[in-house]
Biotite code that builds the C-alpha atoms (Angstrom):
import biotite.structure as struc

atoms = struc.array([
    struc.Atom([10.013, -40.194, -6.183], chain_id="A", res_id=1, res_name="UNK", atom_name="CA", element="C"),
    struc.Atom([12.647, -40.663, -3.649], chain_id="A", res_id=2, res_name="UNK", atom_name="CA", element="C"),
    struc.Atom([11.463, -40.980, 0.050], chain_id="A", res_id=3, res_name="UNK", atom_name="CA", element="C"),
    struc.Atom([13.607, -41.243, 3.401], chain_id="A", res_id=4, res_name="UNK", atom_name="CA", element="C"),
    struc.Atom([12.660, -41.916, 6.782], chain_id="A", res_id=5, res_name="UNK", atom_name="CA", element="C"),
    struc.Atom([12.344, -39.873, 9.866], chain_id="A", res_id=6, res_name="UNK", atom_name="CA", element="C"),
    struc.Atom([11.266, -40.914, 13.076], chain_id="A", res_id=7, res_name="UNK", atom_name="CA", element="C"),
    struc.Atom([8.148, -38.945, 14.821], chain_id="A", res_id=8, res_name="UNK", atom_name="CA", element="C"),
    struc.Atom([6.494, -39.620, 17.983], chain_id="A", res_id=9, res_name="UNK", atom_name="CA", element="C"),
    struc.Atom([3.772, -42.271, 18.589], chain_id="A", res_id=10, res_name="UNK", atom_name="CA", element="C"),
    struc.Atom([1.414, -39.269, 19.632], chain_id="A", res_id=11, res_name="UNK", atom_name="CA", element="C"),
    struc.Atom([2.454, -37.105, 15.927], chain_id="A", res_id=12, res_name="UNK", atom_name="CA", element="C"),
    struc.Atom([1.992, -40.518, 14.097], chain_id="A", res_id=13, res_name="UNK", atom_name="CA", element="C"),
    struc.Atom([-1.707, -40.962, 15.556], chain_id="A", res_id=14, res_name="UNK", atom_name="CA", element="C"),
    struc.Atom([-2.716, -37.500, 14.917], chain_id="A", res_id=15, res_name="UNK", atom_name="CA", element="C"),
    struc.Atom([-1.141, -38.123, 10.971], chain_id="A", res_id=16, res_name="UNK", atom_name="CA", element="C"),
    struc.Atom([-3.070, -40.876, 11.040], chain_id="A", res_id=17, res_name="UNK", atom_name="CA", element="C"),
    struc.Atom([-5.713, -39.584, 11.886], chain_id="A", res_id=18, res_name="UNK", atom_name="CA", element="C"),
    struc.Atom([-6.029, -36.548, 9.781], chain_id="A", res_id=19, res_name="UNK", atom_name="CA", element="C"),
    struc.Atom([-5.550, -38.691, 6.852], chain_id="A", res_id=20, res_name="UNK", atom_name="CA", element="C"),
    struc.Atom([-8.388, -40.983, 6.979], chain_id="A", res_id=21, res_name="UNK", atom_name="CA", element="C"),
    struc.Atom([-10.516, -38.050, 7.896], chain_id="A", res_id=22, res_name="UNK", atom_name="CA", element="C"),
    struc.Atom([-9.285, -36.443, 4.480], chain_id="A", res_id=23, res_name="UNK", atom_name="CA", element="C"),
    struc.Atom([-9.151, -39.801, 3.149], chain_id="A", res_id=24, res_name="UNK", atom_name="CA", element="C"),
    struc.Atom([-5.148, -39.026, 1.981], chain_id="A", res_id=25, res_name="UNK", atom_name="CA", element="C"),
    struc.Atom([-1.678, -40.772, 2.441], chain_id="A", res_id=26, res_name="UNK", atom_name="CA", element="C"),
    struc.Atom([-0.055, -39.705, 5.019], chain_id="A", res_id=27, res_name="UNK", atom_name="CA", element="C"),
    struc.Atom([2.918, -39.039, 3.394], chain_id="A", res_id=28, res_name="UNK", atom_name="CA", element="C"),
    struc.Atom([0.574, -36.116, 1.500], chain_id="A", res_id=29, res_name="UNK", atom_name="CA", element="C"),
    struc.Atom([-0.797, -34.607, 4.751], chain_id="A", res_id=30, res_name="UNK", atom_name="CA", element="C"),
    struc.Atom([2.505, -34.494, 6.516], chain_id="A", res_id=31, res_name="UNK", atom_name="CA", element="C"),
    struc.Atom([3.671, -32.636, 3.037], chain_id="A", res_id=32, res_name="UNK", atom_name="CA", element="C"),
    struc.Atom([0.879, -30.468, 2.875], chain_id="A", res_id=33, res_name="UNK", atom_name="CA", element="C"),
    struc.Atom([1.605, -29.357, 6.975], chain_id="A", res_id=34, res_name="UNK", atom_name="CA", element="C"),
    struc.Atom([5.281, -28.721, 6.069], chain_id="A", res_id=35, res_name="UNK", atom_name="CA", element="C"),
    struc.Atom([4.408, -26.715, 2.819], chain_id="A", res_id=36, res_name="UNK", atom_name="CA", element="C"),
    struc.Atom([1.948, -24.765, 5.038], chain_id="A", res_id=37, res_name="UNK", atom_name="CA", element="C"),
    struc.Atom([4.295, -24.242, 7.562], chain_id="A", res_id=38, res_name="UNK", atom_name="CA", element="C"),
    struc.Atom([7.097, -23.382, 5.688], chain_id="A", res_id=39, res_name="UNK", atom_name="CA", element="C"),
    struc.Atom([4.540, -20.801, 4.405], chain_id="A", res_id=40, res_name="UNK", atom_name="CA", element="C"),
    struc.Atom([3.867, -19.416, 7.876], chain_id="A", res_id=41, res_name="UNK", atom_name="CA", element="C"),
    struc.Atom([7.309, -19.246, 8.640], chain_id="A", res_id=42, res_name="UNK", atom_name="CA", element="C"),
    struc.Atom([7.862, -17.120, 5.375], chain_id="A", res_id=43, res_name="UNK", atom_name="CA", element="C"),
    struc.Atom([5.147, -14.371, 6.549], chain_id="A", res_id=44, res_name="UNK", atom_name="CA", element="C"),
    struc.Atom([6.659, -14.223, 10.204], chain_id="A", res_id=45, res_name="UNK", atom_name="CA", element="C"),
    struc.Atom([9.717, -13.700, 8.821], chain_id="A", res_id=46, res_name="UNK", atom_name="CA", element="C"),
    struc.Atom([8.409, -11.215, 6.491], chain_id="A", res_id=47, res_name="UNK", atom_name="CA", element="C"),
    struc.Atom([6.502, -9.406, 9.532], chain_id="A", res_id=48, res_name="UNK", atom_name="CA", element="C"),
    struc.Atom([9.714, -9.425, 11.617], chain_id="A", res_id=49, res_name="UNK", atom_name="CA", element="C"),
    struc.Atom([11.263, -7.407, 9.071], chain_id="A", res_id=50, res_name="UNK", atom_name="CA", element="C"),
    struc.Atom([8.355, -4.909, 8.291], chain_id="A", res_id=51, res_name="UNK", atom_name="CA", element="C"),
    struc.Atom([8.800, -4.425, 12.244], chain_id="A", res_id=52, res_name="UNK", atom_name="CA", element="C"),
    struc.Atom([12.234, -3.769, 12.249], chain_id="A", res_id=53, res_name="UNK", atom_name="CA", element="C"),
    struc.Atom([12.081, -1.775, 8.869], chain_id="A", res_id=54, res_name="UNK", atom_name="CA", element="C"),
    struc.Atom([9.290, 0.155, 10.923], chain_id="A", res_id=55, res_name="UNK", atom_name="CA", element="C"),
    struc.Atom([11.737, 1.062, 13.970], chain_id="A", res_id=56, res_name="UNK", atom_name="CA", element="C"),
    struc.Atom([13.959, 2.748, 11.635], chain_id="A", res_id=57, res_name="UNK", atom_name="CA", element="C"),
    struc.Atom([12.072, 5.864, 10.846], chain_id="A", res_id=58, res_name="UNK", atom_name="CA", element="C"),
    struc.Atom([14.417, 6.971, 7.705], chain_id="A", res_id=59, res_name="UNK", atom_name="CA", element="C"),
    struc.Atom([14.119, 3.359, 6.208], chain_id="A", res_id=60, res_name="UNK", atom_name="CA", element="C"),
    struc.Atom([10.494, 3.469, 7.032], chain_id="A", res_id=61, res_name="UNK", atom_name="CA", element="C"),
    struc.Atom([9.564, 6.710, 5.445], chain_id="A", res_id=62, res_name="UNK", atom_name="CA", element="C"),
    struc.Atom([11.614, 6.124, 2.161], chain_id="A", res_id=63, res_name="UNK", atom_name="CA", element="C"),
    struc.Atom([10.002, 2.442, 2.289], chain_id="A", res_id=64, res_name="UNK", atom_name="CA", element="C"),
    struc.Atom([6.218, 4.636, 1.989], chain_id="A", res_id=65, res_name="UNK", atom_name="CA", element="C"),
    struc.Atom([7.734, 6.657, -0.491], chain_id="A", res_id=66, res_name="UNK", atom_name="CA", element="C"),
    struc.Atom([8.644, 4.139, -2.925], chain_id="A", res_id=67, res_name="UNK", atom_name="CA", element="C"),
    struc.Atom([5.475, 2.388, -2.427], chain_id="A", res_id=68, res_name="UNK", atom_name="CA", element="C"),
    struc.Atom([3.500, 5.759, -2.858], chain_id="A", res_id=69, res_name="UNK", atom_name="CA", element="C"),
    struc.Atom([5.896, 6.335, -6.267], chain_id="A", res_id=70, res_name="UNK", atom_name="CA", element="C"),
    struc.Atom([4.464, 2.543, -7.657], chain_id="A", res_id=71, res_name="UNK", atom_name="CA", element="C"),
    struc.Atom([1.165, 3.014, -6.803], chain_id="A", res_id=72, res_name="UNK", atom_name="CA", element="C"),
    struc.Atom([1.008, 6.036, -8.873], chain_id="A", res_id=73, res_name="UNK", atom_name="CA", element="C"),
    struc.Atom([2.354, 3.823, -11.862], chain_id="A", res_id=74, res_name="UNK", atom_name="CA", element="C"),
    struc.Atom([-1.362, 2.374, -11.759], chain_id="A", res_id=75, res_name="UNK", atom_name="CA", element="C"),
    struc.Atom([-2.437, 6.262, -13.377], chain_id="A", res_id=76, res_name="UNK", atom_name="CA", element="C"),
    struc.Atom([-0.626, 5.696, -16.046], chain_id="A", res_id=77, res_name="UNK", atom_name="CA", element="C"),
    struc.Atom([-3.433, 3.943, -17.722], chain_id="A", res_id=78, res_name="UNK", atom_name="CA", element="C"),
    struc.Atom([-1.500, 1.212, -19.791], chain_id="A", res_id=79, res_name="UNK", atom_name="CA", element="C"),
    struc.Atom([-4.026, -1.456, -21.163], chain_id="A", res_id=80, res_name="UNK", atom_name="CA", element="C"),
    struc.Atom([-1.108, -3.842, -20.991], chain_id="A", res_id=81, res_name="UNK", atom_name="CA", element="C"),
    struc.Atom([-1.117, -3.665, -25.265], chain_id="A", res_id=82, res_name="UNK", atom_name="CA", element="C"),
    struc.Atom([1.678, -1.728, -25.089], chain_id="A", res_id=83, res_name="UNK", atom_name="CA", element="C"),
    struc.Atom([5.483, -2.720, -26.294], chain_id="A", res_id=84, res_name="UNK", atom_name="CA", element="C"),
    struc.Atom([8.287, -1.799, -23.406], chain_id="A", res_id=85, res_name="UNK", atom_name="CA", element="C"),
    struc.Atom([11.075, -1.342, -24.780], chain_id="A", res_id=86, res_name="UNK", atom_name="CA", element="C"),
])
């Protein structure tokens, strides 16, 4: 695995520190694991922003419900998943 170096502050590398000998981990795995989550986060905020904006548009909103409502009623059509598509 290829690694590179980036410089953090003295206060960041104490905290990373110390969050890795409480989970007994490299710190090169718990700074991963808080940029994974992160990234994460970031997805859902963005995701939230553009529900919200999606929302403000009432046209966009309503035909957004409609195609929603038109999947969910794909659940009624009581596949067992045995069943070929073609």
């Amino acid at each position: 695995m290829q690694t590179s170096t980036i410089r953090i502050s003295v206060a960041s590398h104490q905290l990373l520190k110390e969050v890795a000998q409480i989970e007994n981990s490299p710190m090169q795995l718990i700074l991963e694991k808080a940029i994974e989550r992160y990234r994460r986060e970031l997805i859902l905020h963005k995701t939230n922003q553009a529900y919200a904006a999606l929302r403000e548009d009432k046209d966009a909103w309503n035909e957004e419900v409609w195609e929603r409502d038109s999947w969910d009623q794909t659940i009624e059509d009581d596949l067992s998943g045995d069943e070929q598509l073609c």
